[in-house]
N, C-alpha and C positions, 0 to 999 in steps of 0.2 A: 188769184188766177181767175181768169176769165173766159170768154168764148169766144174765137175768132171770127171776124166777121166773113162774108161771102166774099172777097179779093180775097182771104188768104185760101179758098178752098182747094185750088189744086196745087200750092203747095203740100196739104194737109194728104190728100188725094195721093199724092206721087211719094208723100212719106211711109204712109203705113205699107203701102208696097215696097218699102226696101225690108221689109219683116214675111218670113214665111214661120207660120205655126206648126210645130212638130209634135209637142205630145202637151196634153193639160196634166200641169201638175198639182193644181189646188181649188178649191173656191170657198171664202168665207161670206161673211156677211155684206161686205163691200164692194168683192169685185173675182173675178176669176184667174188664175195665173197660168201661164203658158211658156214653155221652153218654145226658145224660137230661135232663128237664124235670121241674123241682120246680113242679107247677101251680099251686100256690096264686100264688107270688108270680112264676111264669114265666119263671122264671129255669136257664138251661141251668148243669147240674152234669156232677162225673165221677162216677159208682157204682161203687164196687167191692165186688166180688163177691168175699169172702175165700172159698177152699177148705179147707173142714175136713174132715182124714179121719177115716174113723169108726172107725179101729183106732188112732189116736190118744188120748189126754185133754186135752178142752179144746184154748183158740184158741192157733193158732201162736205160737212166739217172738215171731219180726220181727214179725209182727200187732201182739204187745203190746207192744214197745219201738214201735211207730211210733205209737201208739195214747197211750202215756205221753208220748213227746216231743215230738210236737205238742203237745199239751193247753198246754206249756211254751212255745212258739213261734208269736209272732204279729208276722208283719213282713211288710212286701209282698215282700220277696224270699223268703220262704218258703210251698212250697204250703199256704193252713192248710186245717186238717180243720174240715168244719162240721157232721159229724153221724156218728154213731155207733148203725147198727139192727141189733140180734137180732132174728131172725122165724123160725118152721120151721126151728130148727136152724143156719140159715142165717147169716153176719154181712156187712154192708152196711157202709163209710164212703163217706161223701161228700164229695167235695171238691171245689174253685173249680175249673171247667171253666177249659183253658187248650187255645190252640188245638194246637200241638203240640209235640214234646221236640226238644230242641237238635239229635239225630242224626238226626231228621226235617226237620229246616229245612235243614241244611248239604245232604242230599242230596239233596232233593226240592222244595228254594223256590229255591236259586239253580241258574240254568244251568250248564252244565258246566263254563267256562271262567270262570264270576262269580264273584267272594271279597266277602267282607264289605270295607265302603270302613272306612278306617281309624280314624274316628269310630265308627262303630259297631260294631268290632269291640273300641273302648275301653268304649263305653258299655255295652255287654254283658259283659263282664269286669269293670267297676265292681260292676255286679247283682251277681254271680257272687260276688266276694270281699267285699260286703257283707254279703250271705247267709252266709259264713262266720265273719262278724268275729263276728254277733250269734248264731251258732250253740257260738263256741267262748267269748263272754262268758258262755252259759251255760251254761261248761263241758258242752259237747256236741259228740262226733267225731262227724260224718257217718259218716267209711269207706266209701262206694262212692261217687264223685263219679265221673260220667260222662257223657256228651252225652246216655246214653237217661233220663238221673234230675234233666234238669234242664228244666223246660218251660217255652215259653216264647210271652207274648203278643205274636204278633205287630202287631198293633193297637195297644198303648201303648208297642212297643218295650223292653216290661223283663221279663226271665226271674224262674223262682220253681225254688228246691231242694225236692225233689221224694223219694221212696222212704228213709224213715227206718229201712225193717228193720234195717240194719245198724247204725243208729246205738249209741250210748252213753252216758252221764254217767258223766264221773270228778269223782276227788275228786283231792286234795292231800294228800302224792305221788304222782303217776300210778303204779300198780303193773301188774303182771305183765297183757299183755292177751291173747286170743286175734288168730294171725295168718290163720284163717279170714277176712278180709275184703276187703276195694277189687279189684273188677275187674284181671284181669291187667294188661293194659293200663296202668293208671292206679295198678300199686301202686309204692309209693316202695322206694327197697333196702334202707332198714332194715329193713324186714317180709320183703323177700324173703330177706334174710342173716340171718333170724332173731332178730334184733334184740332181747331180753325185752320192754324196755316202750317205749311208742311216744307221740305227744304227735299235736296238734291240726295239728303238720309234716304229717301224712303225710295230708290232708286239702288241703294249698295245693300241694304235687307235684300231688295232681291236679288241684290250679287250673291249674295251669302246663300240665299237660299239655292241659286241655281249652282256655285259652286258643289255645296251637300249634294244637290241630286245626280252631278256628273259624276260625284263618287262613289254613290252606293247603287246609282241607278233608280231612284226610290226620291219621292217630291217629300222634303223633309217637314213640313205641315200641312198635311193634305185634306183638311177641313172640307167639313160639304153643306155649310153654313155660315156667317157671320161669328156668329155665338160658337158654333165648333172650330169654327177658326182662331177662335182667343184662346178656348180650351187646348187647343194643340198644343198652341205656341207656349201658353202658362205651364202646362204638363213635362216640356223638356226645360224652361226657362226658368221658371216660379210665377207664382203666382205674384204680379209686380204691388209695392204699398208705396207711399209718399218718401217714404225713405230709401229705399232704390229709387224710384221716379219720381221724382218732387213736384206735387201739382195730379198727378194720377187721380186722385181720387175726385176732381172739381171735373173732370172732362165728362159731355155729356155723357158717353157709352159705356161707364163704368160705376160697377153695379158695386156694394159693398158689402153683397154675399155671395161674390164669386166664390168657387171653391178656392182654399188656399192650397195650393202646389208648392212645394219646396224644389221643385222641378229634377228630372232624373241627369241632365246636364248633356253637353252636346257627344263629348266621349261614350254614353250609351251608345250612340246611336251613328260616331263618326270614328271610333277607336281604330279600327282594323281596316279603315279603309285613305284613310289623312291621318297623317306624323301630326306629332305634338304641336308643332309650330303653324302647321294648316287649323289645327284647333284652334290656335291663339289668334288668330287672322281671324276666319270666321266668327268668332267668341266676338273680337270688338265689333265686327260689321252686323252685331245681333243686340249691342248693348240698347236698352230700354229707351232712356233720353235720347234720344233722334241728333240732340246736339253736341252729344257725347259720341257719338257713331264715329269711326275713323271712316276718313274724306277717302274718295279712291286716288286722292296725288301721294296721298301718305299709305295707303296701303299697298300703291308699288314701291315701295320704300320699306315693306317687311321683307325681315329677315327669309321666311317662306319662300321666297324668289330670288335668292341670291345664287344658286344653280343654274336660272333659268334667265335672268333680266339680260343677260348683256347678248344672248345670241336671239332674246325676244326683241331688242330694240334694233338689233341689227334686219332683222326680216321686216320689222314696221318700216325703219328706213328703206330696207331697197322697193319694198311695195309704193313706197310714197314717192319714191324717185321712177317707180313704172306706170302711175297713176299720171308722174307729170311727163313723161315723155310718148307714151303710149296713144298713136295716131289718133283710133278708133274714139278713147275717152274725153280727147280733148275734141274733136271735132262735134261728140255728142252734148260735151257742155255746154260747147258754143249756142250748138242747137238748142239747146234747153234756154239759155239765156237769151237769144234773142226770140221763140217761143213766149215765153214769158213777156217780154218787152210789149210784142203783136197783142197778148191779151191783155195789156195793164193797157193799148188804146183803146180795146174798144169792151169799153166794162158798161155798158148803159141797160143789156139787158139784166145780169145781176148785180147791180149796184148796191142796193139797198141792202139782201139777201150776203154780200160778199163780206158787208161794214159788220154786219152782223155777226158771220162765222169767224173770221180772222183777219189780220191786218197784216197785211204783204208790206211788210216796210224794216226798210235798213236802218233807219236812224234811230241811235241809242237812246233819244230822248223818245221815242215810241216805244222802243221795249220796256221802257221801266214802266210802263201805263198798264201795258197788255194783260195783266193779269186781273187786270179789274174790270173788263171786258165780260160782260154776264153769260155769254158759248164759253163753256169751259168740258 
């Protein structure tokens, strides 16, 4: 993604005025978000407001990997991007307004003493690992999976994945990756033991993890360190040896006087709140080997959702049939698409800067490269 030249400015100009700003709902480190109204067709959006600094060159990283992996991702469980504006410097995406993020719901929609009933605590975790089965079919790691990245309507009942900065596309064989990524909380122990290369596993850990916290309401390893963060996970799991984990003890991050934990198990601590069968689900998406982890195509294929899968599959279908029929969306696509085209012309002032953070490209024979790409 690039910066359009001066002939596209007042189309740029006469775009951002079809958005009227009505209340700010957020700001991180990147950029600010805003409930807005796209007037033409009335329809309430999120805006975000990317921050670019001016001692910088050119748009952020995470910007342009979230910018390229949408473009690749259209599914009702995934937030999609509908527009993409340079104006004054400035960069704008637009996306499908949703009312609010998972770690807003669990805190602020239910009472204190209220949990999700156990239907819906299935049907929402369906979403969740659907969203990831079609994210890692196309070969793509999320990497920060967590209740603030995942939002959700509460109106039709079904969550959409959300903040792709840290995202990825690998290829085959997954190679060397950076362990810069997933929220402490939500990161699995092979990244935290250093792990070299890491797979589409350490994406369904934090399925797991964030299914446990939609249940109890409570982040189920809430470490406030590295090193407190193994001790969590070791304390309900065990402490892992070569014999549950084969290779454990050669990784660099792993000491050989950790404490040993014979771990108190996840029914401590998910009994009364997840059936027997939500244990057993969760149980596999926590096993140690990362390569032992059950996939999220086989874990909608647990028995745990056989209540919930056929009227879960029916609402992804009608969404993905309102997704293709729906004026507003597809005319934004458009827009996002030729967008996109306008700055893949004129890339001369971040060139260098662009090769460096990420590679805008469709062809399969480029994905399989990208992960050896040193911006990671």
């Amino acid at each position: 993604m690039a910066y359009k030249n001066n002939n596209n400015n007042n189309n740029e100009n006469k775009a951002m005025k079809e958005y009227r700003k009505m209340a700010k709902l957020g700001e991180g480190t990147y950029g600010v978000v805003y409930e807005a109204e796209h007037v033409p067709s009335k329809t309430t959006v999120a805006l975000k407001k990317i921050k670019i600094d001016a001692n910088e060159e050119g748009i952020p990283a995470t910007t342009l990997r979230e910018i390229s992996l949408l473009k690749e991702l259209q599914h009702p469980c995934i937030i999609p991007l509908l527009r993409s504006i340079y104006e004054h410097g400035e960069l704008y995406l637009v996306f499908e307004y949703m009312t609010c993020d998972l770690k807003q719901y669990l805190d602020k929609s239910l009472k204190e003493k209220e949990y999700l009933t156990l239907i819906k605590l299935k049907q929402l975790s369906y979403y969740l690992i659907e969203g990831v089965r079609y994210c890692h079919a196309h070969r793509i790691l999320h990497r920060d999976l967590k209740p603030q990245n995942i939002l959700i309507d509460i109106k039709n009942n079904i969550i959409k994945i959300g903040d792709f900065g840290l995202g990825r596309e690998h290829g085959l064989p997954i190679t060397k990756l950076t362990h810069e990524v997933v929220t402490l909380w939500y990161r699995p122990p092979e990244i935290l033991l250093d792990q070299e290369k890491y797979s589409g596993a350490c994406d369904i850990w934090g399925v797991a993890c964030i299914i446990a916290e939609m249940a109890t309401k409570r982040p189920l390893f809430p470490g406030d360190s590295e090193i407190d963060q193994l001790f969590q996970i070791f304390q309900i799991l065990g402490t892992p040896d070569d014999q549950v984990w084969p290779g454990v003890s050669k990784l660099t991050g792993f000491q050989s006087n950790f404490p040993k934990w014979k771990g108190k198990g996840l029914s401590s601590i998910l009994n009364d709140k997840i059936d027997n069968l939500g244990i057993e689900l969760v149980s596999l998406m926590l096993i140690y080997p990362s390569n032992q982890r059950i996939t999220a195509k086989a874990a909608l294929k647990h028995a745990w959702f056989d209540q919930v899968r056929c009227e879960c599959d029916l609402t992804i279908e009608k969404f993905m049939k309102s997704m293709q029929n729906h004026n507003y969306y597809n005319n934004q696509k458009t827009t996002l698409q030729n967008d996109n085209n306008n700055n893949n012309n004129n890339n001369n002032n971040n060139k260098d800067k662009n090769k460096e953070n990420i590679n805008i490209n469709n062809n399969n024979n480029n994905n399989k490269n990208i992960d050896s790409m040193d911006m990671d």
